[in-house]
N, CA and C of each residue as an Amber inpcrd file, in Angstrom:
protein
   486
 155.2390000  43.0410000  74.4820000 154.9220000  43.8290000  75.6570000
 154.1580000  45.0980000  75.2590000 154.2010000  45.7980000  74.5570000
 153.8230000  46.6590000  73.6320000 152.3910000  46.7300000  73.4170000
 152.2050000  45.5040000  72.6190000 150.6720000  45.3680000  72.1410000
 150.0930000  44.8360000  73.4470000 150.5090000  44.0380000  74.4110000
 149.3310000  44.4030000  75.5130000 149.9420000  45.1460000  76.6490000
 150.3200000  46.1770000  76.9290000 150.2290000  47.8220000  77.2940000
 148.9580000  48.1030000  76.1670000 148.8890000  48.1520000  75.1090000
 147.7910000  48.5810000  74.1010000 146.4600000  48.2310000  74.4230000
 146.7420000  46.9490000  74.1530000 145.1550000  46.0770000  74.4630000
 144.4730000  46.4160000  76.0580000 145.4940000  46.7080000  77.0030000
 145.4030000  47.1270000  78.7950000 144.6400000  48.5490000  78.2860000
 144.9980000  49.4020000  77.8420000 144.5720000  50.7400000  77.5950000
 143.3050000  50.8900000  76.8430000 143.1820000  49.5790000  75.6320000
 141.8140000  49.6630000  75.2270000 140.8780000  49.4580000  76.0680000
 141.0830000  48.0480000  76.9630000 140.3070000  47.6180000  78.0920000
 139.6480000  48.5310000  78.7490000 140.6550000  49.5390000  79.2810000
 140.6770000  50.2730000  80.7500000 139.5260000  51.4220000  79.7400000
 139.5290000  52.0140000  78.6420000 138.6100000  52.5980000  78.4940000
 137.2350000  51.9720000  78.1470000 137.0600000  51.2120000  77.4180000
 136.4380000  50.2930000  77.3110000 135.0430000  50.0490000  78.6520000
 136.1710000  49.7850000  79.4980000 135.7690000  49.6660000  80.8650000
 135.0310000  50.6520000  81.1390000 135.8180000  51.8570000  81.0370000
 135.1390000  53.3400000  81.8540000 133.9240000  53.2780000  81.2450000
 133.8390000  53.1150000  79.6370000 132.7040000  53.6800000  79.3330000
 131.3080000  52.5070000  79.2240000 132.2930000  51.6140000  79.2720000
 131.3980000  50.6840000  80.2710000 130.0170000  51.1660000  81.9600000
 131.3120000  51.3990000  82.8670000 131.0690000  51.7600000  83.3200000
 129.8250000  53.0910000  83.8040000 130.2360000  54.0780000  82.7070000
 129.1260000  55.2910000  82.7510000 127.7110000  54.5410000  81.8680000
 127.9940000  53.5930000  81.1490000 126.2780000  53.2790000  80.3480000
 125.2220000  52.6100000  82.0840000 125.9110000  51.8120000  82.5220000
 125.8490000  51.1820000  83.7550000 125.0960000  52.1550000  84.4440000
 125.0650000  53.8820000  84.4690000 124.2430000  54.7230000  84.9230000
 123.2240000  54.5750000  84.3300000 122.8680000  54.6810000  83.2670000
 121.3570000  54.2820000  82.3820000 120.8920000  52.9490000  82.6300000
 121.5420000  52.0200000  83.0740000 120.7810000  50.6710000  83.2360000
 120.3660000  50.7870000  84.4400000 121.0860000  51.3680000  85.5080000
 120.7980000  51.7400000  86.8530000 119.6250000  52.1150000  86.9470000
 119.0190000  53.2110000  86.1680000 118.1530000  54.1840000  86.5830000
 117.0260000  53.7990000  86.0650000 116.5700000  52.5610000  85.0960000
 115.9970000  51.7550000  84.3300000 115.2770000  50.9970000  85.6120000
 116.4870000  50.2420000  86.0070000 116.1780000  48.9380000  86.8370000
 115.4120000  49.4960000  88.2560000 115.6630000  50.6790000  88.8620000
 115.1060000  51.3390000  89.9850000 113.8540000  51.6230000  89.3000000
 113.1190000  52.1630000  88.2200000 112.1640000  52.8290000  88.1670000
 111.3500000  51.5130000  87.8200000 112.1120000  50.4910000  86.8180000
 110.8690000  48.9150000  86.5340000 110.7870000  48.2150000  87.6900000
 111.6770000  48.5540000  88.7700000 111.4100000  47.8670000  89.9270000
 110.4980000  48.3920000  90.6950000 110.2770000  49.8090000  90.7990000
 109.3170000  50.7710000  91.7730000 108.0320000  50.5670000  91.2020000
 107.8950000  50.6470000  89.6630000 106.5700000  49.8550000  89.2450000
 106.1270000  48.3990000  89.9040000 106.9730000  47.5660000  89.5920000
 106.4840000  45.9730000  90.2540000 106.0750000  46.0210000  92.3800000
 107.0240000  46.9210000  92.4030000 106.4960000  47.5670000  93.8380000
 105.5330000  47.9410000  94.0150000 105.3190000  48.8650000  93.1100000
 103.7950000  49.6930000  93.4790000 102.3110000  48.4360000  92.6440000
 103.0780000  47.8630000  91.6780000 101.7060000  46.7760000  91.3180000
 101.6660000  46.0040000  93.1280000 102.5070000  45.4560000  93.4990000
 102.7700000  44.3810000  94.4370000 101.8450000  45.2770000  95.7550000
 102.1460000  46.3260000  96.0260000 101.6780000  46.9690000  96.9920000
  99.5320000  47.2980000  96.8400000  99.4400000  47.1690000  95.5220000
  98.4660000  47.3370000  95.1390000  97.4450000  46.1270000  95.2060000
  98.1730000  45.4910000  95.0170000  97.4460000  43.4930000  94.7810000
  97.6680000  43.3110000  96.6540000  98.3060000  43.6100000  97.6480000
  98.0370000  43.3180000  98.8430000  97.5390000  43.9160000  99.8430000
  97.4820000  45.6470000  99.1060000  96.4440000  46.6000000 100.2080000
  95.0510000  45.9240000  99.6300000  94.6690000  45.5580000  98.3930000
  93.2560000  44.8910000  98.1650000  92.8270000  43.9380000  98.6070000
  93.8530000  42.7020000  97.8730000  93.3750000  41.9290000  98.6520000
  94.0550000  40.8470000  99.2640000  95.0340000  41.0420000 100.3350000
  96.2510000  40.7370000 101.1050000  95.6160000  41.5790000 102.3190000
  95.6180000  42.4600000 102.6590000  95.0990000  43.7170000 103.4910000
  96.3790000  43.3830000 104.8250000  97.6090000  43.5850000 103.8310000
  98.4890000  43.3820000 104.4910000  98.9680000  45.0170000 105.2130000
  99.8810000  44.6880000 106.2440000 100.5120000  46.1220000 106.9950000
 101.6040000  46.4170000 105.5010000 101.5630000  47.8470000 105.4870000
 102.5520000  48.5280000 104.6290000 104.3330000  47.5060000 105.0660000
 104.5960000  48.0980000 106.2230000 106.4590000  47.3170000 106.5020000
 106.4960000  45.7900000 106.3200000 105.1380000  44.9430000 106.3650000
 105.3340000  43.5030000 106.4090000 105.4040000  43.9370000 104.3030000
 104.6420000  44.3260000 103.6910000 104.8390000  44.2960000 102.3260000
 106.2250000  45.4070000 101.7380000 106.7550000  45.3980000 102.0570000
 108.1020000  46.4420000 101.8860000 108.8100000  45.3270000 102.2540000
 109.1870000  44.6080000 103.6960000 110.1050000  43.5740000 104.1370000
 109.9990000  42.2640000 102.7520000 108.8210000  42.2960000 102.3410000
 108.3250000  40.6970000 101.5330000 108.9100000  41.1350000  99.9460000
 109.3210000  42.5160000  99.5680000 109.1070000  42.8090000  98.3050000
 110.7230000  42.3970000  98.2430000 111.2590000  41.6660000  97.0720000
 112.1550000  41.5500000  96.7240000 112.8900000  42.4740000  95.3260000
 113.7620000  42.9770000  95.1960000 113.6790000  44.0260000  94.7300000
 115.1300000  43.7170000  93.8650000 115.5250000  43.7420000  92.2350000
 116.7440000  43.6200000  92.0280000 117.2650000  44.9830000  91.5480000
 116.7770000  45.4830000  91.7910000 117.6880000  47.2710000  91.6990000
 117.8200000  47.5240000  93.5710000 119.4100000  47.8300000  93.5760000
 120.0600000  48.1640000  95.0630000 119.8620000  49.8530000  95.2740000
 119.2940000  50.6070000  94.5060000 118.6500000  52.0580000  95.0440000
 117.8710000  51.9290000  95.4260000 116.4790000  50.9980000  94.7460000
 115.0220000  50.8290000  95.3630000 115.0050000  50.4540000  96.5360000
 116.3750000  49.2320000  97.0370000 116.1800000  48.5970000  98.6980000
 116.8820000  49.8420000  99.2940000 118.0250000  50.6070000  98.7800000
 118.3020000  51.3040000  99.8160000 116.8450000  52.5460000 100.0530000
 116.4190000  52.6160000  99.1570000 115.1940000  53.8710000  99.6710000
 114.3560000  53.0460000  99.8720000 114.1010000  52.0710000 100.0270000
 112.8240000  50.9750000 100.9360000 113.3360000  50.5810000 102.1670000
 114.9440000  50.5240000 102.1750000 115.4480000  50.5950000 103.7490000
 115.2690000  51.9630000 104.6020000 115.8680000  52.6000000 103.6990000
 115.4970000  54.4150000 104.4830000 114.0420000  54.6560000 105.0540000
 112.9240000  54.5510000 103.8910000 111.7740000  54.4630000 104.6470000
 111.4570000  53.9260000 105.3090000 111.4580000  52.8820000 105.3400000
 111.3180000  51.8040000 106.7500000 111.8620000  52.7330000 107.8320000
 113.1500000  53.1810000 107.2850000 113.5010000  53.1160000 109.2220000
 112.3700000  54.4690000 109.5060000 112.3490000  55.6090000 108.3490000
 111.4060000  56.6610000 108.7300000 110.3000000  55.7760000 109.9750000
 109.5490000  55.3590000 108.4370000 108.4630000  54.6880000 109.4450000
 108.1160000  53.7820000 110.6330000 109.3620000  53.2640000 111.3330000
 109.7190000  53.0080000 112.2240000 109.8230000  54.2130000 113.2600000
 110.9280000  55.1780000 112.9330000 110.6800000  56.1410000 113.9170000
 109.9950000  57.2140000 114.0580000 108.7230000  57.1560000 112.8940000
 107.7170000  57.5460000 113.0350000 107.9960000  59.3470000 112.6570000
 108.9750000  59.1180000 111.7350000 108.8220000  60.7100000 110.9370000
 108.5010000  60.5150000 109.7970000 108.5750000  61.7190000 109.7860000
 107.7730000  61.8320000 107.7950000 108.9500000  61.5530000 107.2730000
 108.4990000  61.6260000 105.7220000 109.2010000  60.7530000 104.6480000
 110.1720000  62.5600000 104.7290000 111.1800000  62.2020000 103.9190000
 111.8390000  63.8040000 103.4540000 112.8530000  63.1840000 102.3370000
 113.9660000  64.2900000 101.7950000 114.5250000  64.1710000 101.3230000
 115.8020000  63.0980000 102.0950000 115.6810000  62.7750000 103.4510000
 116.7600000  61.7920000 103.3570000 116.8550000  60.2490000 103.3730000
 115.5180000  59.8920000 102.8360000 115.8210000  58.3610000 102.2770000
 116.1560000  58.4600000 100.6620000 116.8800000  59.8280000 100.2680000
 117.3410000  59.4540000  98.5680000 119.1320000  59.5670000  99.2260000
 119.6070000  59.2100000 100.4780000 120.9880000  59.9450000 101.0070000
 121.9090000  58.9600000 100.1090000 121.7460000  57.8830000  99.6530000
 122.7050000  57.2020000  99.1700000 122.3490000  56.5420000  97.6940000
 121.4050000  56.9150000  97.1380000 120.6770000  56.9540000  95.7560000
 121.4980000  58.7660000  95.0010000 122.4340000  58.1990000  93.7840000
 123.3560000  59.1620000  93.5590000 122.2870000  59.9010000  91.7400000
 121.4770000  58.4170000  91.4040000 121.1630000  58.6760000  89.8670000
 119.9740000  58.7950000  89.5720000 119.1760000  59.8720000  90.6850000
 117.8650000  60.6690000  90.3610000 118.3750000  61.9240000  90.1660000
 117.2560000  62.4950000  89.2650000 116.8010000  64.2180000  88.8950000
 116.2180000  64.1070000  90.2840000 115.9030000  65.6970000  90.4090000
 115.2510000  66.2810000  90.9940000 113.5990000  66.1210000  91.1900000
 113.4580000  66.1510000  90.0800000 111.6220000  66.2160000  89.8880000
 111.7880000  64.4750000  89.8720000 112.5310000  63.2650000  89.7210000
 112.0230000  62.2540000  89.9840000 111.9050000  61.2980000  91.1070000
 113.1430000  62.4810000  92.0380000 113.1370000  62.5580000  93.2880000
 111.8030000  62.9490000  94.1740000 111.2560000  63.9730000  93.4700000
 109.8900000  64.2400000  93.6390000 108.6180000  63.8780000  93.6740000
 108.5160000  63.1210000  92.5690000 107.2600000  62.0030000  92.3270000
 107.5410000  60.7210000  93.0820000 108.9290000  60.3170000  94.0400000
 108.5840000  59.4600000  94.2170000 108.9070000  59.3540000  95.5350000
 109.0730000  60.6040000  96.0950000 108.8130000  61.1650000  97.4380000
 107.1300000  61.7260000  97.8220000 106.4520000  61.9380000  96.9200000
 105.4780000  62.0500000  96.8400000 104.5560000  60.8310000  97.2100000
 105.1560000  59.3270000  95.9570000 104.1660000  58.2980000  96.2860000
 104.8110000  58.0500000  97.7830000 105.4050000  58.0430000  98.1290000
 105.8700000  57.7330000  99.5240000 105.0660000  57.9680000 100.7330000
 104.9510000  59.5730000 100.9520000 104.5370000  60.4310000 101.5260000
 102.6800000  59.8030000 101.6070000 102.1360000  59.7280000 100.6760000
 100.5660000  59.3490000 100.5780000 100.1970000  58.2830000 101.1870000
 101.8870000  57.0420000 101.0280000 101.3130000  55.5850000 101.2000000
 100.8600000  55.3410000 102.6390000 100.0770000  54.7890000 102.9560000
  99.6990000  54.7960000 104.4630000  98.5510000  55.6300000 104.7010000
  98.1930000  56.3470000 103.8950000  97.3890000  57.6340000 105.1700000
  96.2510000  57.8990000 104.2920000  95.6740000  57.1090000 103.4170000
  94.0510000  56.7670000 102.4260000  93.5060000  55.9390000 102.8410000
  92.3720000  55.8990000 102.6910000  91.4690000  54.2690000 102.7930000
  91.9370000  53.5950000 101.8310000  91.1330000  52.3830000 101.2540000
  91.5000000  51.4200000 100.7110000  91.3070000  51.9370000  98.9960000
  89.8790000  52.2100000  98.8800000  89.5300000  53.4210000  97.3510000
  90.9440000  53.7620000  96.5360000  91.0590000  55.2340000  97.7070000
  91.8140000  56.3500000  96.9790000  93.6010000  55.6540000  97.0930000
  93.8210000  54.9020000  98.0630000  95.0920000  54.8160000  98.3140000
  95.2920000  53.6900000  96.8310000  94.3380000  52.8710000  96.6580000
  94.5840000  52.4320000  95.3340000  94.5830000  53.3750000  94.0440000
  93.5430000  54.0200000  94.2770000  93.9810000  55.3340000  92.7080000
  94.9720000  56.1730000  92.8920000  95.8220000  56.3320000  94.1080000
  96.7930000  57.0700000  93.9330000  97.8880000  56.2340000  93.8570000
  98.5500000  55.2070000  94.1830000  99.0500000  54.1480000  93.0780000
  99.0840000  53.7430000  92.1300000  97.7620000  54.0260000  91.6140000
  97.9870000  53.6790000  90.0970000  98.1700000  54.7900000  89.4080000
  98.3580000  56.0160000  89.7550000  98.2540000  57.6430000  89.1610000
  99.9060000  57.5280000  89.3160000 100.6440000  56.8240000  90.6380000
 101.7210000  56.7650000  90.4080000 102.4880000  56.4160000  89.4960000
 101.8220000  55.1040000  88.9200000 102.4760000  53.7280000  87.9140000
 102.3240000  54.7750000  86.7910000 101.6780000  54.8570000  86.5570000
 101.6120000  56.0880000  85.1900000 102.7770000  57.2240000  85.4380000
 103.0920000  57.4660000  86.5550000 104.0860000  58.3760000  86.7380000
 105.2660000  57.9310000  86.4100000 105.0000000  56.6910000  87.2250000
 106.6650000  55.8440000  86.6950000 106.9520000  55.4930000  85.1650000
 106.1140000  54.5770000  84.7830000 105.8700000  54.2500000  83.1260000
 106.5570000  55.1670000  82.2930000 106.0520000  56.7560000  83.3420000
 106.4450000  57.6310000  81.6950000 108.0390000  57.9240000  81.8760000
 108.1460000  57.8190000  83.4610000 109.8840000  57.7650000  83.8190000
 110.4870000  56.5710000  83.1750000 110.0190000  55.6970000  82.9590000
 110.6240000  54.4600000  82.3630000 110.7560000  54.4780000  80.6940000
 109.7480000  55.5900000  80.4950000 109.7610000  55.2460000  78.6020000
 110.9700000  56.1300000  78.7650000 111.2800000  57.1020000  79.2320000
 112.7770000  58.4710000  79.2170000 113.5870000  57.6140000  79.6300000
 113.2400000  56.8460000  80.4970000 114.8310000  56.2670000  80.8890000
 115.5440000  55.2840000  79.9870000 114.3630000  54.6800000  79.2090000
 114.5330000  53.5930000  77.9430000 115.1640000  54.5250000  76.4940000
 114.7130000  55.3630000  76.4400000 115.0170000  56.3680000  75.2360000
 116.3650000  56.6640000  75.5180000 117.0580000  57.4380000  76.7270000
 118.1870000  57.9250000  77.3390000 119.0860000  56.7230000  77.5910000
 118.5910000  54.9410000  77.8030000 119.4670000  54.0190000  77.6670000
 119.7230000  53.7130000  76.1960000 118.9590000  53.8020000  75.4500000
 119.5890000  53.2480000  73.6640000 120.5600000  54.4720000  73.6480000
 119.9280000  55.7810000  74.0640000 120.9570000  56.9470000  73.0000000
 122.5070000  56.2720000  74.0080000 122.8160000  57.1390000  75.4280000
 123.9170000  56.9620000  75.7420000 123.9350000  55.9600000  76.3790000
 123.4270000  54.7030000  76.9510000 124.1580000  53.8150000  77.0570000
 125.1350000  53.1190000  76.5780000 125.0450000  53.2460000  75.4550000
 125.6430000  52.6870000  73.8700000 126.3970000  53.3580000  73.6020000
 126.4030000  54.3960000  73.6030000 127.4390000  55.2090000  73.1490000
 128.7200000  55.7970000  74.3820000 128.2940000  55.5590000  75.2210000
 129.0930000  55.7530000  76.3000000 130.5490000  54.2510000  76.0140000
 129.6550000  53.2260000  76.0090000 130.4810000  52.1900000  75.5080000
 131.6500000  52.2130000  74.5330000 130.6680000  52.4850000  73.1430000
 131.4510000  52.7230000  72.1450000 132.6130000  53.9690000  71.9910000
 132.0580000  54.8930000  72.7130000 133.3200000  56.2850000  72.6150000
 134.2440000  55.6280000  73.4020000 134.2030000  55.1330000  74.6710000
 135.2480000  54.5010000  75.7510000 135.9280000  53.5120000  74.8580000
 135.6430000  52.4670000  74.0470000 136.1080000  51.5080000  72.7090000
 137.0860000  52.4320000  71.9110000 136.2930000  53.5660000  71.5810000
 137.1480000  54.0640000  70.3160000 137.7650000  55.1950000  71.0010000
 137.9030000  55.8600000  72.0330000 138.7290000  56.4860000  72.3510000
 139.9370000  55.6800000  72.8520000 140.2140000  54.1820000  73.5110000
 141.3140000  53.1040000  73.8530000 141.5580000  52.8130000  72.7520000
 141.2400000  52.5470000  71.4650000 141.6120000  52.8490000  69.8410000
 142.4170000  53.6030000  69.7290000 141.8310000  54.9090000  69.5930000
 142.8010000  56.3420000  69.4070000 143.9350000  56.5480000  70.3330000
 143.7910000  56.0370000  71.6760000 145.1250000  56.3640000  72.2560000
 146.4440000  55.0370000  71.8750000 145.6510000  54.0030000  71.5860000
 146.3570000  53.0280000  71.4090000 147.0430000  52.9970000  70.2080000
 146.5440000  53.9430000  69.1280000 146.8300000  54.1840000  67.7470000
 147.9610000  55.1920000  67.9750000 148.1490000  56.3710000  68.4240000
 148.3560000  57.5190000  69.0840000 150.0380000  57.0000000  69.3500000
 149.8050000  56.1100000  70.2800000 151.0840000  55.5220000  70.7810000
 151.8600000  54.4930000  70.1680000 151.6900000  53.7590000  69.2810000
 151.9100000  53.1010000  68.2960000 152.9770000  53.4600000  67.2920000
């Protein structure tokens, strides 16, 4: 009974720090997804010359921040206000400034000709890219290590009590 109370306690940290790397994969998967968005959006304002909400509804998306802030905008643009800070209301694992750049591409989409609204998409992707190389750097350091301390701290308590 003993040793698994032990092994339960390694788990459970284990878990947690499980859990916190899961923020770095998060924030990975939203920003490689907002790229394939913004390629996708790019290949059908050219040559699709599709409506913006029919290509937002069509984009399939496997990061659940990107649909919830592709649901938020939508509804903006449905009720016909500007973009603001509250389609990030339920997106918990942006900075500030990346909250920014991508309230920004938001804000532009719609309201260029065909030209510029493509170079400012792709001025975006470069924006994202470089959010994606930080977010890749910031997943090796603590993703991993978030893991492993949660491992070896259910070690130490399990040792501790022993």
């Amino acid at each position: 009974m003993k040793y698994f109370l032990l092994g339960v306690i390694v788990f459970i940290c284990g878990y947690i720090g499980y859990g916190l790397s899961k923020f770095y994969i998060a924030r990975l998967k939203l920003f490689t997804s907002l790229i394939n968005f913004s390629e996708k959006l790019d290949t059908d304002i050219n040559f699709g010359k599709a409506k913006l909400l029919k290509i937002i509804e069509e984009f399939n998306s496997n990061s659940k921040e990107l649909k919830k802030i592709l649901d938020s905008y939508t509804l903006c643009l449905n009720e016909g206000k500007a973009c603001s800070e509250e389609i990030f209301k339920d997106v918990k694992i942006l900075k500030d400034e990346e909250k920014h750049v991508i309230l920004c591409f938001f804000s532009e989409l719609g309201k260029l000709d065909v030209y510029n609204q493509t170079k400012q998409i792709e001025n975006s992707k470069i924006k994202f890219q470089e959010i994606v190389n930080s977010c890749t750097e910031e997943k090796k350091k603590y993703g991993t290590l978030y893991l492993k301390l949660g491992i070896i701290l259910g070690l130490l308590i399990a040792l501790i009590l022993f």
